[in-house]
Each structure stands twice: as structure tokens, then as C-alpha cells.
VEXRO-462726 format. One record per residue: x, y negated, z negated of N, C-alpha, C in turn; residue in one letter. Coordinates in Angstrom, 2 decimals, padded with zeros to 5 digits. Layout:
N
(r (X; Y; Z); (X; Y; Z); (X; Y; Z); a)
...
end
This chain:
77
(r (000.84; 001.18; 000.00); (000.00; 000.00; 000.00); (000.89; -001.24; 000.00); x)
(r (000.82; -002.37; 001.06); (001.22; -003.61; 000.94); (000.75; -004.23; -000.14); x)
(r (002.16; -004.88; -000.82); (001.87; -005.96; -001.91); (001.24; -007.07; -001.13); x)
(r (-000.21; -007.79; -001.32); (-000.80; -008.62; -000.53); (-000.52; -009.92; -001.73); x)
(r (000.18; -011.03; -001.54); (000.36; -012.14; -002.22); (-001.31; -012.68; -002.71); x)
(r (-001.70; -013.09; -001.70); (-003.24; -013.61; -001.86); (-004.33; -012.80; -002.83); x)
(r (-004.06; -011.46; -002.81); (-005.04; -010.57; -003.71); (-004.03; -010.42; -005.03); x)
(r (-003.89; -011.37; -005.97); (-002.99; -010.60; -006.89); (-003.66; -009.53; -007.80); x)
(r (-002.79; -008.80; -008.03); (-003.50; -007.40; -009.10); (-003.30; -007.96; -010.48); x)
(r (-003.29; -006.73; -011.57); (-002.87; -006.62; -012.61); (-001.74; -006.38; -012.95); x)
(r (-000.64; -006.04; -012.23); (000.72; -005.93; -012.30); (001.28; -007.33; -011.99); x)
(r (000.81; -008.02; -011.51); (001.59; -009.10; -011.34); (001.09; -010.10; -012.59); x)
(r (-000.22; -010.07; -013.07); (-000.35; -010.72; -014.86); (000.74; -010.04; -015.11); x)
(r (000.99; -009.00; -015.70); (001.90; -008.36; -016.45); (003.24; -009.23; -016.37); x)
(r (003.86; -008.92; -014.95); (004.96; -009.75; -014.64); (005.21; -010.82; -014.58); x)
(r (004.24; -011.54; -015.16); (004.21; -013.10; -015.22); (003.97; -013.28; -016.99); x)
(r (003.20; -012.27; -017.20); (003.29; -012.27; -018.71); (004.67; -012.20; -019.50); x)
(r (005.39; -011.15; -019.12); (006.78; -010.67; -019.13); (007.78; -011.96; -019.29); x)
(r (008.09; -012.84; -018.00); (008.20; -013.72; -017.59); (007.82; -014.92; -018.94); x)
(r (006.98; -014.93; -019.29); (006.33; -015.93; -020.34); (007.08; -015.71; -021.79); x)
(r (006.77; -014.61; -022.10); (007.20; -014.20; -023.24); (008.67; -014.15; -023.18); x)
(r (009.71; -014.00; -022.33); (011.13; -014.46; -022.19); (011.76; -015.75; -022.11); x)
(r (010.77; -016.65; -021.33); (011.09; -017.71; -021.95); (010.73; -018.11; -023.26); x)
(r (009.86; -017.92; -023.82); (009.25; -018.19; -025.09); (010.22; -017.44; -025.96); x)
(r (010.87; -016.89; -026.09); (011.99; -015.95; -026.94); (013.38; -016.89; -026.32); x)
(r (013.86; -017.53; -025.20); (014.76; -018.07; -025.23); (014.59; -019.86; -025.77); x)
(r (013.40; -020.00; -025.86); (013.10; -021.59; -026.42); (012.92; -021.20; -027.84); x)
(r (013.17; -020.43; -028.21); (012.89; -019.87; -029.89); (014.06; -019.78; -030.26); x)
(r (015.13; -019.04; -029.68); (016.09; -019.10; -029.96); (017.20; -020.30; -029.51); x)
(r (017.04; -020.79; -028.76); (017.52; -022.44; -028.36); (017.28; -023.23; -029.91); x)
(r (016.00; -023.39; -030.09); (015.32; -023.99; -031.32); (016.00; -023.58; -032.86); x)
(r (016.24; -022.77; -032.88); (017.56; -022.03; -033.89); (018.59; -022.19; -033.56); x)
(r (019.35; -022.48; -032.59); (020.83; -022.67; -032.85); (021.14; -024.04; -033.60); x)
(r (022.49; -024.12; -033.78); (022.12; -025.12; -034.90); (023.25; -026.66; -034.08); x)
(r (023.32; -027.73; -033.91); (024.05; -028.87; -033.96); (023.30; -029.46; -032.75); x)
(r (021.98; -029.90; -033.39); (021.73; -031.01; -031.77); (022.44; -032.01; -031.02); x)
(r (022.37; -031.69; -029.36); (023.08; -032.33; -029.05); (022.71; -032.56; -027.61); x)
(r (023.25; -033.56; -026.45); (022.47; -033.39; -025.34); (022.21; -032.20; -024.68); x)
(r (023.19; -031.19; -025.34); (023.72; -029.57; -024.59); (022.11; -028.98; -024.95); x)
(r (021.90; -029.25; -026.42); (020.68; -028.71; -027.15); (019.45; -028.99; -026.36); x)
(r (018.81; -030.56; -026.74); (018.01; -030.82; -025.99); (017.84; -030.53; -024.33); x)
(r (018.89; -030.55; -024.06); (018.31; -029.98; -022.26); (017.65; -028.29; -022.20); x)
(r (018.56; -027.80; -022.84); (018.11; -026.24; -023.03); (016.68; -025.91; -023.38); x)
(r (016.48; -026.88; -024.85); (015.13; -027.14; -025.30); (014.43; -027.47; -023.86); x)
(r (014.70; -028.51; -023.37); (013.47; -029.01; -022.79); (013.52; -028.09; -021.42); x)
(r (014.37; -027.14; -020.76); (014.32; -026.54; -019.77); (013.72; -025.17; -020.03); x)
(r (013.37; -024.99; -021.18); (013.23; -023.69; -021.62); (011.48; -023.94; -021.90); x)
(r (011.40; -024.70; -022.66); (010.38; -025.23; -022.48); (009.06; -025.71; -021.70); x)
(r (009.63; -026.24; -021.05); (008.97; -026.17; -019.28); (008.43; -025.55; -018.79); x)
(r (010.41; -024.31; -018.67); (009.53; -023.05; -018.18); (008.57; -022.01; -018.71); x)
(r (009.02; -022.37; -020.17); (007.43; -021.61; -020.69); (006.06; -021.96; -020.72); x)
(r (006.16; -023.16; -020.62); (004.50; -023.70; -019.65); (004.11; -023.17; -018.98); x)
(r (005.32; -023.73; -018.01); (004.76; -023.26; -016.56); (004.50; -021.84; -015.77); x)
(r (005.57; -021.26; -017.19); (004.66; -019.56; -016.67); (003.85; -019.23; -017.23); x)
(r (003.10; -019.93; -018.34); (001.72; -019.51; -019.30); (000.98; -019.97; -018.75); x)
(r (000.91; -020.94; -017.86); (-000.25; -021.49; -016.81); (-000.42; -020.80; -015.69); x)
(r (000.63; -020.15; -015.31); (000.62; -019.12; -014.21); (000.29; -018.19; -014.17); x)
(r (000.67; -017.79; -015.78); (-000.31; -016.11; -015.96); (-001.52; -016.27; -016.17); x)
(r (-001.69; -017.27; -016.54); (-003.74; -017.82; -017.15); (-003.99; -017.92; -015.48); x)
(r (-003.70; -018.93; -014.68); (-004.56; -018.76; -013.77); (-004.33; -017.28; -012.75); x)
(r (-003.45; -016.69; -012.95); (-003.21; -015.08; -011.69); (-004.49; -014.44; -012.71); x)
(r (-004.46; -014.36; -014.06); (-005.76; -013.74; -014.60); (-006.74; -013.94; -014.49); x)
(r (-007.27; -015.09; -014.25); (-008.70; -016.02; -013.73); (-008.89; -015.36; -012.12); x)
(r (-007.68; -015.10; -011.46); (-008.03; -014.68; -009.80); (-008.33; -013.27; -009.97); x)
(r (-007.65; -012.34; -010.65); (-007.55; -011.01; -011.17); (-009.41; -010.81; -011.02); x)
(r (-009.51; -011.91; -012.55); (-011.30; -011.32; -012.85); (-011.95; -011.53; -011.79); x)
(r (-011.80; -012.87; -011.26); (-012.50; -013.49; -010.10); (-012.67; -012.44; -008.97); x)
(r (-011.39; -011.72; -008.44); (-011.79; -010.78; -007.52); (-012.31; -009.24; -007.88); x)
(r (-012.15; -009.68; -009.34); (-013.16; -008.10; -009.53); (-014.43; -008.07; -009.44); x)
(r (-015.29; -009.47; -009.58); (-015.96; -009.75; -009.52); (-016.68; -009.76; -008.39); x)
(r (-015.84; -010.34; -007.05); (-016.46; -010.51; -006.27); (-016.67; -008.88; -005.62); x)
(r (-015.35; -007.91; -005.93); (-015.36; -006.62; -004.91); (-016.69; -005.70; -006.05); x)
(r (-016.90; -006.38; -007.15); (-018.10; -005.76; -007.86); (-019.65; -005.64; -007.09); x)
(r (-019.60; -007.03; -006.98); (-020.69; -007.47; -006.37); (-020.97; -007.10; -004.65); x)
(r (-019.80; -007.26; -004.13); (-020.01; -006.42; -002.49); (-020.44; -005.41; -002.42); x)
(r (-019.59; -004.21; -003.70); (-020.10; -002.89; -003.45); (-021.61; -002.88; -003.75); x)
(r (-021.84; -003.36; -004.86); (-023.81; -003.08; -005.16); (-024.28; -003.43; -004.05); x)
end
């Protein structure tokens, strides 16, 4: 089966979940090291970011996930 970009599955939440939770473990641990400094804050704020921006990514691939279960629900009836 072709990986189809446009239909995402449930493996790709996963991998975006994955993704989330690694940055979120490297902005945790950024946040613990100890002597702030510009070295600090960039890390912070790059780490950061990217943990947004992949928690927004897995929220919305999950919203398409339900969305098309929904719709291939409703075709079959």
C-alpha cells in the first residue's frame, strides 16, 4: 500500500506524537541545565517552538484522522 500524504493514518499521529514528546523531553532538559546564558536561551526558545509546533501538528493530523473516519463511515452506510 502507498503511503498517501493527503489521507494521513494513525501511524503518522503516532509519529508526530513521538516527535512531540522528544522535543518536550529536550526543552525539559535544556530547562535544567544550569548557567543562563544566550547559549541557554536559544536552546530554550528553539526547543520550544519546536514543541508547539509539533503539538499542533499532531492535534490537527488527529482532527483529519477522525475526520476521515468519519467521512469513509458514512459512504459505506
Amino acid at each position: 500500500m502507498r503511503n498517501n500524504t493527503s489521507k494521513p493514518s494513525i501511524g503518522h499521529v503516532i509519529m508526530f506524537a513521538g516527535a512531540t514528546v522528544g522535543w518536550l523531553l529536550l526543552f525539559l532538559i535544556t530547562l535544567s541545565t544550569p548557567g543562563p546564558g544566550s547559549t541557554f536561551w536559544i536552546k530554550v526558545v528553539f526547543s520550544g517552538i519546536f514543541t508547539v509546533a509539533s503539538s499542533v501538528g499532531t492535534v490537527l493530523l488527529w482532527r483529519r484522522v477522525q475526520q476521515q473516519k468519519k467521512k469513509d463511515a458514512a459512504e459505506s452506510s
